[in-house]
C-alpha positions in Angstrom: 3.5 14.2 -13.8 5.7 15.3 -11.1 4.7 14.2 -7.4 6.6 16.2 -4.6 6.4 17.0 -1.1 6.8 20.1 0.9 7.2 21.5 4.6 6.6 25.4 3.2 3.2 27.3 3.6 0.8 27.5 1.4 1.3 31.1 0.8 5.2 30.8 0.1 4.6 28.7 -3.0 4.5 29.6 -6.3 1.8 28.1 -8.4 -1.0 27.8 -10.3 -3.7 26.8 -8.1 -3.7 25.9 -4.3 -6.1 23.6 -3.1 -8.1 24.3 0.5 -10.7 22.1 2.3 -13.9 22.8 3.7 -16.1 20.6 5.9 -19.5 21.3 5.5 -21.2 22.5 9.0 -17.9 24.0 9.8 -17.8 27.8 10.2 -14.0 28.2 9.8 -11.1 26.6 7.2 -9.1 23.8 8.1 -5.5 24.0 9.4 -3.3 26.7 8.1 -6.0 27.9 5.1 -6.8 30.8 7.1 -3.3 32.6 6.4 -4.5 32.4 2.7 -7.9 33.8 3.8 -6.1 36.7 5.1 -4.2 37.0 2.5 -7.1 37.0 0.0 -8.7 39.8 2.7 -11.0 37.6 4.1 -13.0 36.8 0.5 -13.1 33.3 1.3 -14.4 33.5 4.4 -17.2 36.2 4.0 -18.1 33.5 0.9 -18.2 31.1 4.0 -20.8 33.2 5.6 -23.1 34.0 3.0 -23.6 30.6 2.6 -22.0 30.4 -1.0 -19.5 27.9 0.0 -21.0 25.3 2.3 -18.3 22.4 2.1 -20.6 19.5 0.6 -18.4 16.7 -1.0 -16.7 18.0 -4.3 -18.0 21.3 -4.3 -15.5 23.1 -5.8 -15.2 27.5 -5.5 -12.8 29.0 -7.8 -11.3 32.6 -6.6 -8.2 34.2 -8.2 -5.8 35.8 -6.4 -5.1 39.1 -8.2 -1.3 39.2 -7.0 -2.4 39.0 -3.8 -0.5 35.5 -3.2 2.1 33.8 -5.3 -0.8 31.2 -6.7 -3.0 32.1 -9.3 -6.1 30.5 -7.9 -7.8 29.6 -4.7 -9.6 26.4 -4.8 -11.9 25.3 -1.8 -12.8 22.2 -2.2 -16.2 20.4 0.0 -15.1 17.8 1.6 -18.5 16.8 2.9 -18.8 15.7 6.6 -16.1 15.9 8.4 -16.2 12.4 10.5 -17.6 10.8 7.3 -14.3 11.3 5.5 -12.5 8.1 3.8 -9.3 7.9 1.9 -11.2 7.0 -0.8 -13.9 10.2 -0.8 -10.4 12.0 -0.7 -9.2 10.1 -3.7 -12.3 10.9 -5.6 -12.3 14.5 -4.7 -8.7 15.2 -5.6 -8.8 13.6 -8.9 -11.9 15.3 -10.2 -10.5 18.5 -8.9 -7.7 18.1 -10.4 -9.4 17.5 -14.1 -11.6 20.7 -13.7 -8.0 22.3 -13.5 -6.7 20.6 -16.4 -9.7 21.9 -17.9 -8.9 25.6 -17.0 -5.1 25.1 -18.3 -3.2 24.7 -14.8 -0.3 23.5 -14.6 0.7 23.5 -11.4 -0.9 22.7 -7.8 -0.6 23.0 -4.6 -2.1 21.0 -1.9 -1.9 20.2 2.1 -2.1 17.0 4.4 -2.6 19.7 7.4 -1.2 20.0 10.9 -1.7 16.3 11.3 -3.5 14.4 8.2 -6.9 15.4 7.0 -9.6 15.1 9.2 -9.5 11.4 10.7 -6.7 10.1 7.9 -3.6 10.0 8.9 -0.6 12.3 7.2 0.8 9.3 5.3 -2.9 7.9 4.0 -3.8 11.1 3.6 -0.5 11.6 1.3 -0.7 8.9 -0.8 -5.0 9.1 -1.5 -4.0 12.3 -2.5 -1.6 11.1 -4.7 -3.9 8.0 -6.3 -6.4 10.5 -6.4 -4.6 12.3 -9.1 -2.7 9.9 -11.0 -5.4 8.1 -11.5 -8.3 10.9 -12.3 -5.9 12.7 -15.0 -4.9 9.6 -17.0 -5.9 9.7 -20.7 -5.2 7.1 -23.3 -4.4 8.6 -26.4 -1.9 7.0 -28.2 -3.8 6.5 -31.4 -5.2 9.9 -31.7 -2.9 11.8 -34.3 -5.5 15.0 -34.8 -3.4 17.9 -33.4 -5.5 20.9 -33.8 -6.7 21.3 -30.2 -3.5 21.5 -28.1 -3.7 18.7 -25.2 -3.9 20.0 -21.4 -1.8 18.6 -19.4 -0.7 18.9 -15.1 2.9 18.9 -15.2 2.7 18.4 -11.3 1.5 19.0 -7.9 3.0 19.4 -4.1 1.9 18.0 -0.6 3.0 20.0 2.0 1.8 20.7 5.4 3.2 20.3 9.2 7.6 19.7 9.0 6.8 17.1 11.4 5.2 15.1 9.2 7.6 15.2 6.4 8.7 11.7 6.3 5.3 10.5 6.4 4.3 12.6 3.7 7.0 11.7 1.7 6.6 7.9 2.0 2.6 8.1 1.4 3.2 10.2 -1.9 6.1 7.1 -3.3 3.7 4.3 -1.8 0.7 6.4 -3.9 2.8 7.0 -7.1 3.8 3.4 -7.3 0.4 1.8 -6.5 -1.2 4.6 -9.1 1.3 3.9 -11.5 1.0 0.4 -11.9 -3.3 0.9 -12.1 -2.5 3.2 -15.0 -0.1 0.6 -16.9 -2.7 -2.0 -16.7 -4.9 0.6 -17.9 -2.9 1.1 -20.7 -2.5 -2.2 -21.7 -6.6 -2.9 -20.9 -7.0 -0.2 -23.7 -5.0 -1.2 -26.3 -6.2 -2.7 -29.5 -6.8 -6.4 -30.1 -4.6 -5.6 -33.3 -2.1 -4.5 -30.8 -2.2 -6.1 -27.9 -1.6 -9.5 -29.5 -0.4 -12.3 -26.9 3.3 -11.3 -28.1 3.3 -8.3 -26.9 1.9 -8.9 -24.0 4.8 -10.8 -23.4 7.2 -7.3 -24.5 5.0 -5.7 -22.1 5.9 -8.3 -19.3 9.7 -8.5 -20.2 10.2 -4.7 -20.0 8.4 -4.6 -17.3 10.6 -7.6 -15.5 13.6 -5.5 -16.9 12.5 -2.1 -15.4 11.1 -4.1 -11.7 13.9 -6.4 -11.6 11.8 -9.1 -12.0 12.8 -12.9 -13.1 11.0 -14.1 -16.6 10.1 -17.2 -18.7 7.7 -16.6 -21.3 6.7 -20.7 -22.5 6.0 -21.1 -26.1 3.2 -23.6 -28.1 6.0 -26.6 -27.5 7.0 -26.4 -24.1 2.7 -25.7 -23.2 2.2 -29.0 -25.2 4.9 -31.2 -23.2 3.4 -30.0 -20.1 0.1 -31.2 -20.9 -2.0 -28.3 -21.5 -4.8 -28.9 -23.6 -7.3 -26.9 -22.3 -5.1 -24.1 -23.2 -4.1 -25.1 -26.5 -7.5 -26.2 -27.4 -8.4 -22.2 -27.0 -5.5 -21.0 -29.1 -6.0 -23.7 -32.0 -8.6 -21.1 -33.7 -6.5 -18.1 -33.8 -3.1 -17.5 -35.6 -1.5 -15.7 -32.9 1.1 -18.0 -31.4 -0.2 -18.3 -27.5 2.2 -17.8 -24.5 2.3 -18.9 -21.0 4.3 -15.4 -19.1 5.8 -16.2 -15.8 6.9 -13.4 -13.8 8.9 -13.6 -10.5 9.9 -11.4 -7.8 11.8 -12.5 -4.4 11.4 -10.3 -1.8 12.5 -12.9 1.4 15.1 -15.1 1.8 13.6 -18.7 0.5 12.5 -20.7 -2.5 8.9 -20.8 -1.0 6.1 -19.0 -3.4 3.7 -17.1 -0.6 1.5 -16.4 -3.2 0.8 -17.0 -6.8 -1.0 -14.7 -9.0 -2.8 -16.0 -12.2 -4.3 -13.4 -14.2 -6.9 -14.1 -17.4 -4.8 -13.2 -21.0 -7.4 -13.5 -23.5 -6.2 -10.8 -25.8 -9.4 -10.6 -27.8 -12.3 -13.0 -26.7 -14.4 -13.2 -30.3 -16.7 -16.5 -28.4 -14.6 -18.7 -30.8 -17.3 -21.2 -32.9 -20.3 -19.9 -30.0 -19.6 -16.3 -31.9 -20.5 -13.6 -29.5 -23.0 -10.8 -30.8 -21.2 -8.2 -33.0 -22.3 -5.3 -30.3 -20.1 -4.6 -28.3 -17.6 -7.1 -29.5 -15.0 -4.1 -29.9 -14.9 -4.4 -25.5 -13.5 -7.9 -26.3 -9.8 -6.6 -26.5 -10.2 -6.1 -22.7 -10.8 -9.8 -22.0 -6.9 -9.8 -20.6 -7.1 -7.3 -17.9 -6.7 -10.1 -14.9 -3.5 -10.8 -16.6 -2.5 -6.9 -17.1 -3.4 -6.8 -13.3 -1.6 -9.1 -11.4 1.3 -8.1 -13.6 0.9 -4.8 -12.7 0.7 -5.8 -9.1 3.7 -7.9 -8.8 5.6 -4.9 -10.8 4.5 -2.6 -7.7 5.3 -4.9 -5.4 9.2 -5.2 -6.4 9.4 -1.3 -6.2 7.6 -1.2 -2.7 10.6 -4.2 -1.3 7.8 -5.9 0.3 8.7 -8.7 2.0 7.2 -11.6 0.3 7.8 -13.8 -2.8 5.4 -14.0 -5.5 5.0 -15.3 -9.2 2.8 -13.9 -11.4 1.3 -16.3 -14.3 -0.9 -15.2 -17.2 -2.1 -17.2 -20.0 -2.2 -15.7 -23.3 -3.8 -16.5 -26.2 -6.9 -14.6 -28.6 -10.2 -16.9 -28.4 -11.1 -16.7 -32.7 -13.4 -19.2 -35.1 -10.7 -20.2 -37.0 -10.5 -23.0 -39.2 -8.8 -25.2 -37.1 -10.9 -23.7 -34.2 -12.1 -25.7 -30.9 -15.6 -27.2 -31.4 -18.5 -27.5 -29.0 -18.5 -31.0 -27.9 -14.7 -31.5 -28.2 -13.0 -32.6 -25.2 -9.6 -31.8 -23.7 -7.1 -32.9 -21.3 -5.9 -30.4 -18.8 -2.3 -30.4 -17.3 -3.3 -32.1 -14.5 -5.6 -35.0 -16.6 -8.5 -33.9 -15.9 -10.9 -34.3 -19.4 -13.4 -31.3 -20.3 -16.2 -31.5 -22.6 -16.4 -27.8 -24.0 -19.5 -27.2 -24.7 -19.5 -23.6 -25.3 -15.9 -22.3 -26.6 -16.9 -18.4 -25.3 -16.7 -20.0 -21.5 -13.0 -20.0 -23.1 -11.4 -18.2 -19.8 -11.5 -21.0 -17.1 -10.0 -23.4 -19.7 -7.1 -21.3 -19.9 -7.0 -21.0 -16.2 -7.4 -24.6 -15.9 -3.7 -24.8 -16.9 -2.3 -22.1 -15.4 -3.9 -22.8 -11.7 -2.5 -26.3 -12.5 1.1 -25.1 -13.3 0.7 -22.7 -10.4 -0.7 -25.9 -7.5 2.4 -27.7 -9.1 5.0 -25.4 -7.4 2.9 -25.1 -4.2 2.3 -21.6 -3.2 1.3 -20.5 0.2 -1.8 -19.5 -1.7 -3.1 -18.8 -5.5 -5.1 -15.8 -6.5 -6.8 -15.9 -9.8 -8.1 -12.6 -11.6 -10.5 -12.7 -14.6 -13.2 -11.0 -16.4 -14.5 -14.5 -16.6 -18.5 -14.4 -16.6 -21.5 -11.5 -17.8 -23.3 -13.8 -14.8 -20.9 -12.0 -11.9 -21.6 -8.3 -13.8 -25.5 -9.3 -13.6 -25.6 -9.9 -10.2 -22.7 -7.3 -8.9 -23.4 -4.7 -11.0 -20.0 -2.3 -11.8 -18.9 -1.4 -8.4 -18.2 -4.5 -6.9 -15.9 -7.7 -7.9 -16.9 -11.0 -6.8 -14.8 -13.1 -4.8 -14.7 -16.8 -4.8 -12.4 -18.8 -2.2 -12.5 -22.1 -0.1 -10.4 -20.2 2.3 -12.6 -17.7 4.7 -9.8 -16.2 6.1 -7.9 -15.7 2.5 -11.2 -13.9 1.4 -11.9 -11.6 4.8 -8.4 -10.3 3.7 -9.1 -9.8 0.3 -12.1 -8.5 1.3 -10.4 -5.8 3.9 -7.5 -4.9 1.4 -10.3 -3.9 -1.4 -12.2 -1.5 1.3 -9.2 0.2 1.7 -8.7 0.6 -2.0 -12.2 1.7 -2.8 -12.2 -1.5 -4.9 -15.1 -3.6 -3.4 -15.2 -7.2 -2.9 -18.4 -9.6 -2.2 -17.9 -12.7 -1.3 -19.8 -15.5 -3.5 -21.0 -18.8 -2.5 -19.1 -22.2 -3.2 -21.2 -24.9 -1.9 -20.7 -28.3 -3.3 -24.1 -28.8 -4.7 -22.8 -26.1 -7.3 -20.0 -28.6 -8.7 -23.1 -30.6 -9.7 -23.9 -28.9 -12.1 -20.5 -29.4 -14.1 -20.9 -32.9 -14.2 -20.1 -34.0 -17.5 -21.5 -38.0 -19.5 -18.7 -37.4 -21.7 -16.1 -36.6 -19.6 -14.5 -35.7 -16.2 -16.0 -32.1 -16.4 -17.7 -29.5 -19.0 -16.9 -25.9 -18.8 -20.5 -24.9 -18.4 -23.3 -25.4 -16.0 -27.0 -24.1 -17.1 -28.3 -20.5 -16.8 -28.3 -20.3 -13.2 -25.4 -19.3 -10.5 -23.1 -19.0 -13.4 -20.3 -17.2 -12.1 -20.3 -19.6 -9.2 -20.4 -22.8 -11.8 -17.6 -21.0 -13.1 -15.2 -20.9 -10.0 -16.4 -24.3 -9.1 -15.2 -25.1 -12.6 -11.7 -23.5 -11.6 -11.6 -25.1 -8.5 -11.1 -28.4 -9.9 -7.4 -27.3 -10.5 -5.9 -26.1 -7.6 -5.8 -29.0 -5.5 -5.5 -28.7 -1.8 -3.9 -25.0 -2.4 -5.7 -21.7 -0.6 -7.4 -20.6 -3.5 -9.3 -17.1 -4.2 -10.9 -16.6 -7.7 -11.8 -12.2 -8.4 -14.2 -11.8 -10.8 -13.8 -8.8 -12.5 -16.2 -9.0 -15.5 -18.2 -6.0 -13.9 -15.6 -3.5 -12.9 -12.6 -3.5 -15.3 -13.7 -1.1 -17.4 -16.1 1.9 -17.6 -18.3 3.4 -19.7 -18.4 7.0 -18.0 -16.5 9.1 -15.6 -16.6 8.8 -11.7 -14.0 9.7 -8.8 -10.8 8.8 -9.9 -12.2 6.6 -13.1 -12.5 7.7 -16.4 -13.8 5.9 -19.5 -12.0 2.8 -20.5 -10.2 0.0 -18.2 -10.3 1.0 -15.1 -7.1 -1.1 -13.4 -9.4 -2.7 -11.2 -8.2 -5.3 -8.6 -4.2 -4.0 -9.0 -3.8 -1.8 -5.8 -6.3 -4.1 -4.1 -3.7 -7.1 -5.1 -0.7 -4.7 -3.8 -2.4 -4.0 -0.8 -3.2 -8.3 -0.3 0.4 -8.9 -0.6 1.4 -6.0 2.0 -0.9 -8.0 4.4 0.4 -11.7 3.5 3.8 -10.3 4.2 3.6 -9.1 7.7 
């Protein structure tokens, strides 16, 4: 789909459908959406006064235009209260707008960031939450669906305009908003792909044509090269399948040094079948999703490449399929991490943190400024969270409180978990150094203390995920499936590190 902006008025433009907003308790349109209330002779507004259109959040009044302007349709759209406007009740509005239009066959739209942004957002903000809004709400994943009898509906594309003076503003908000979008969506599509397909080989394609079209740096480790740096805890996890496991390092330099500011590991179980400790057969079909930490903070240091943003990152995701093979990991085995530590597994579906265990190890070995790990590591964090909120695991306040911060301004929501000591407890092992589970309670915390026992001295922040990568019915700007969930939230963390 095509994003551009605009300076002309909304009655110049040929199109399908414009898009106006309406605050509810206001008696008259916003901005210049009264020219196309004259133009329409007034029909809007005397729908205004009989109390048909009220502006309530996302409610939505169709009205054609009969020749009367070069667009098709007139859509107002409620916008709710007008100081309780966010960016993110903009995103939502736009993109399930936008799929009620796709649903009537338009093409083509036309929408406004005003005189001077929308309401208390700014024209930029306002510019690029329109264009999340509806990159995000319009994305479909179809790939494997060959029946052609119903022809697909598609938006070919959409312009902002609004005041000339805010041109450049509107311009870089749409390119910031395209890029972020963009990069939710191809973790998306990688989140939705297959276990058949998604293999932890191509994951790596996926991360070497994505290096190639971000200008990225790339090293994809094999089984030999993870074996002569000592991880165990991620071979152990790969023994059971027959898909040949891979370490993906990605690398962008933004600034003028060697130093890492920050290191992104991302969870790349390509299929999580619970190994030997089988999971239940329902539901295991969600399973192929187990790697969208890793599709995330790939996606994110993609994004971050096209914004220039001043700040040098790598990117690190552990691949491999978790599967009861016959030379599958055991309960009561024990491995040796990178870093020496020994684990006694004692359930091989806590697989994710042993995986991590290596890559936070490799990642504390070239000493970032800090490490952010991303994971749909425990049911115990989707339990206590519910789907609309990640937890968020650090032993860095200040690291968190930005983390925190960048997710309200993605609509991405962060809590902060506790991490006290008497936690690690619970991990202690009479076999060995550590064991990979604690008992029933605190789990998700268990597991980050688990984690935290290979990053060293680094600034460390663990996102659970389990609860909000995917979903299992429309809202806002999410659809069914993976949702891309923390990747603008991760963007919009680096943006902050930088400056």
């Amino acid at each position: 789909m095509i994003i551009k902006t605009s300076s002309e008025n909304l009655t110049e433009i040929k199109t399908d459908a414009i898009i106006l907003y309406h605050f509810q308790g206001h008696k008259k349109l916003e901005d210049n959406a009264s020219a196309v209330d004259n133009a329409m002779e007034r029909a809007i507004s005397g729908l205004m006064k009989s109390g048909e259109i009220t502006g309530k959040y996302n409610e939505r009044t169709v009205l054609h235009s009969l020749g009367r302007l070069p667009a098709g349709r007139v859509i107002i759209l409620g916008l709710g209260k007008k100081k309780e406007l966010t960016a993110e009740k903009l995103r939502g509005a736009m993109a399930e707008t936008c799929r009620r239009l796709r649903d009537r066959a338009v093409k083509t739209i036309v929408c406004s960031t005003g005189k001077r942004g929308i309401a208390g957002i700014d024209t930029a903000a306002a510019a690029q939450a329109i264009t999340e809004g509806t990159i995000l709400g319009l994305y479909t994943f179809r790939r494997y669906q060959t029946d052609k009898k119903e022809p697909s509906k598609f938006i070919d594309g959409i312009v902002i305009t609004g005041n000339p003076a805010g041109a450049s503003d509107r311009e870089k908000g749409a390119a910031t908003g395209s890029i972020t979008a963009e990069a939710s969506n191809w973790a998306r599509d990688l989140v939705n792909e297959p276990g058949n397909h998604m293999t932890p080989a191509r994951m790596a394609e996926a991360a070497k044509e994505l290096s190639s079209r971000c200008h990225l740096d790339i090293q994809v480790l094999e089984r030999e090269e993870m074996a002569s740096l000592g991880m165990g805890a991620l071979l152990g996890v790969a023994q059971g399948s027959l898909q040949p496991p891979k370490l993906i390092i990605l690398n962008y330099k933004g600034r003028d040094s060697d130093k890492i500011d920050v290191a992104l590991v991302g969870k790349g179980i390509t299929f999580d079948s619970g190994g030997i400790s089988l999971k239940p057969s329902e539901k295991m079909s969600d399973m192929k999703g187990d790697m969208a930490g890793g599709a995330a903070v790939m996606a994110a240091i993609g994004a971050i490449s096209q914004l220039n943003v001043n700040i040098n990152v790598a990117a690190l995701v552990p691949a491999t399929e978790n599967m009861p093979g016959g030379g599958a990991l055991k309960p009561g085995d024990i491995l040796t991490a990178m870093n020496g530590k020994t684990i006694e597994v004692l359930n091989t579906d806590a697989e994710g943190r042993l995986i991590l265990a290596d890559a936070l190890c490799y990642a504390a070995r070239i000493k970032p400024g800090a490490i952010v790990d991303v994971a749909t590591l425990t049911g115990a964090c989707h339990v206590a969270l519910g789907d609309f909120c990640s937890g968020a695991f650090s032993n860095d306040g200040r690291l968190s409180a930005m983390m925190s911060d960048a997710g309200e301004e993605t609509g991405e929501h962060m809590w902060r978990m506790p991490m006290f000591n008497e936690y690690r407890d619970l991990l202690k092992s009479e076999n060995a150094d550590i064991k990979n589970i604690g008992n029933r309670w605190g789990g998700a915390i268990t597991a980050a203390k688990f984690l935290e026992s290979f990053v060293g001295e680094t600034h460390w922040i663990h996102l659970d995920i389990a609860g909000t990568s995917d979903t299992e019915k429309e809202r806002g700007y999410l659809v069914k499936g993976a949702t891309g969930v923390p990747v603008r939230t991760l963007i919009k963390f680096l943006q902050s590190i930088s400056r």
